[in-house]
N, C-alpha and C positions, 0 to 999 in steps of 0.2 A: 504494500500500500504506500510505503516512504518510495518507492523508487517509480512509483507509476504517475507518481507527481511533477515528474521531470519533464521538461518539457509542455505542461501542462500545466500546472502551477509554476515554474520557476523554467528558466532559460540556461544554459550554458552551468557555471557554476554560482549562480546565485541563491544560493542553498538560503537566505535569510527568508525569503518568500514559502517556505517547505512547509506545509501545515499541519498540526499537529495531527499525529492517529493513536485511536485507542482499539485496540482488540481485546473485545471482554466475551469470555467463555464463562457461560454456565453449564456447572460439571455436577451431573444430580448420584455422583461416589461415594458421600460422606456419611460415617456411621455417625450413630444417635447423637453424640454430641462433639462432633470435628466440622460443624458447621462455619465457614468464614469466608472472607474475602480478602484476597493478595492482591498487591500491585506490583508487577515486575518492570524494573524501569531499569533504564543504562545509570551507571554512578561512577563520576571519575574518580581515580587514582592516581596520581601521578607516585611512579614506580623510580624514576629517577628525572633527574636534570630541572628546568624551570618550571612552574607550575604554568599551566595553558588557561584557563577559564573556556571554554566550549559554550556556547549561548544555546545550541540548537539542540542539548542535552535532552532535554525529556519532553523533545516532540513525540518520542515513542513509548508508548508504553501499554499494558497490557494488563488485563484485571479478571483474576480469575474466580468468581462467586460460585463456593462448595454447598451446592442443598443438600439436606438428609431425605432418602429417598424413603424411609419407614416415616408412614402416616400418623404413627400412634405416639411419637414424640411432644412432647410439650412445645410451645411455641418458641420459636429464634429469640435471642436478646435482641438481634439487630432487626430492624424493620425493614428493611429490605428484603433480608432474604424472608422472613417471615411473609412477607407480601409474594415473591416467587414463591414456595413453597406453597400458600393459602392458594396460588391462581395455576398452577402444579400440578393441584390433588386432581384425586380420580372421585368427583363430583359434577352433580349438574350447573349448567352453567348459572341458572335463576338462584342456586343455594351461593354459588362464587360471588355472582355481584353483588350480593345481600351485605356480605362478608367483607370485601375489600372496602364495597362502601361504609361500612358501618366502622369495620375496627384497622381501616386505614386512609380513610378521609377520599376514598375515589370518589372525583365527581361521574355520574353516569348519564353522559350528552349519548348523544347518537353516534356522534363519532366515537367513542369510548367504549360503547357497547359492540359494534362491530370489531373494532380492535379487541375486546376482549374475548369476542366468541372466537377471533382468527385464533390466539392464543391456546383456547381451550380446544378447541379444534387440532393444535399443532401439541399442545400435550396428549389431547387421547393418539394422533396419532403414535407420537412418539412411545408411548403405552403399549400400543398395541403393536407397533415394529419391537419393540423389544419382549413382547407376549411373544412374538412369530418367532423371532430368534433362537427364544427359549424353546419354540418346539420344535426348531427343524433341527437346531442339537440333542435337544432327547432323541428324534427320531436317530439320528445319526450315532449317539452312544448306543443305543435297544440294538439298531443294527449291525454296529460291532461287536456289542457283546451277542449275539445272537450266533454272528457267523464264530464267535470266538469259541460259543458252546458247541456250533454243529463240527469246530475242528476235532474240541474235545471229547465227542459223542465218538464221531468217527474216528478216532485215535482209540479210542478203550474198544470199540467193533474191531478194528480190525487187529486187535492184539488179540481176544477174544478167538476168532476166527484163524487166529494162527496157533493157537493153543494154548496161550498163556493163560497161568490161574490169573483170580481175581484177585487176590493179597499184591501179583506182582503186578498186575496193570494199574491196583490202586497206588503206587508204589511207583511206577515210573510215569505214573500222571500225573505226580501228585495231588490224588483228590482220595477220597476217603472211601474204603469198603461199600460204606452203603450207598455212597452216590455211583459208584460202581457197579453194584446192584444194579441202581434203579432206571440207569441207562442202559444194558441188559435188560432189565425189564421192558421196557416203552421198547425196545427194540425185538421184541418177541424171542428173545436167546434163552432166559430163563426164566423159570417162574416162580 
């Protein structure tokens, strides 16, 4: 964003015309009470020689607001995040505006209401890609572990079928006598 200003906002090297940018990430990571907000910014040091003074020091900078993603938490100290969190939750949106307007002074114009549905709209989605996520990884663990058990099925069959006991199949699979059975079993070998 500093660099796309070039030529754009500012010519050749007249860096004084550079305008400031802020990049703020909300990161909804934070356990029950690691709730906060960072400001990451440049900070000189002069390591040797004359001290320089840099004027254009902290046109960058970057702010990272931590919500706590469990609903059942007590309210934030800070108001900020306590207002992301309250416009966040997985609620309707007439129960949200109720709420920010009442215990954070939203006023609710028509523009404001729109803007907040866009919001509420852009948390459930958010909600719900991260529902999907969750299930196309279970799906994808179930079916690891699934072919992991059809190896080990088929590993104890075919020791089985070469004439190994059962103590030594349990033994070099290691899994247990009776789960050795009992895949044997389901596999009609014994009864």
């Amino acid at each position: 964003m500093v660099s796309a200003q070039k030529e754009v906002e500012f010519a050749k090297s007249d860096y004084d015309n550079l305008k400031p940018v802020r990049s703020i990430w909300i990161c909804m990571d934070a356990g029950d009470n690691e709730d906060s907000i960072n400001r990451i910014r440049f900070v000189q040091d002069t390591v040797f020689g004359k001290d320089i003074e840099f004027s254009n020091i902290n046109k960058v900078q970057g702010i990272i607001i931590r919500l706590r993603s469990n609903e059942n938490v007590a309210e934030s100290k800070n108001s900020l995040i306590a207002m992301l969190e309250e416009l966040l939750k997985r609620e309707p949106v007439d129960i949200k505006k109720q709420r920010l307007s009442e215990n954070f002074g939203l006023m609710m114009s028509v523009d404001t209401e729109r803007r907040l549905g866009d919001m509420c709209n852009l948390s459930q989605a958010l909600i719900d890609q991260g529902e999907e996520k969750g299930r196309v990884k279970g799906r994808e663990e179930g079916r690891e572990e699934g072919r992991e058990e059809g190896r080990e099925e088929g590993k104890v069959v075919a020791r089985f079928e070469d004439g190994m006991n059962i103590e030594t199949i349990a033994h070099k699979s290691q899994l247990s006598v009776e789960r050795v059975k009992a895949i044997l079993k389901e596999e009609g070998l014994i009864s």
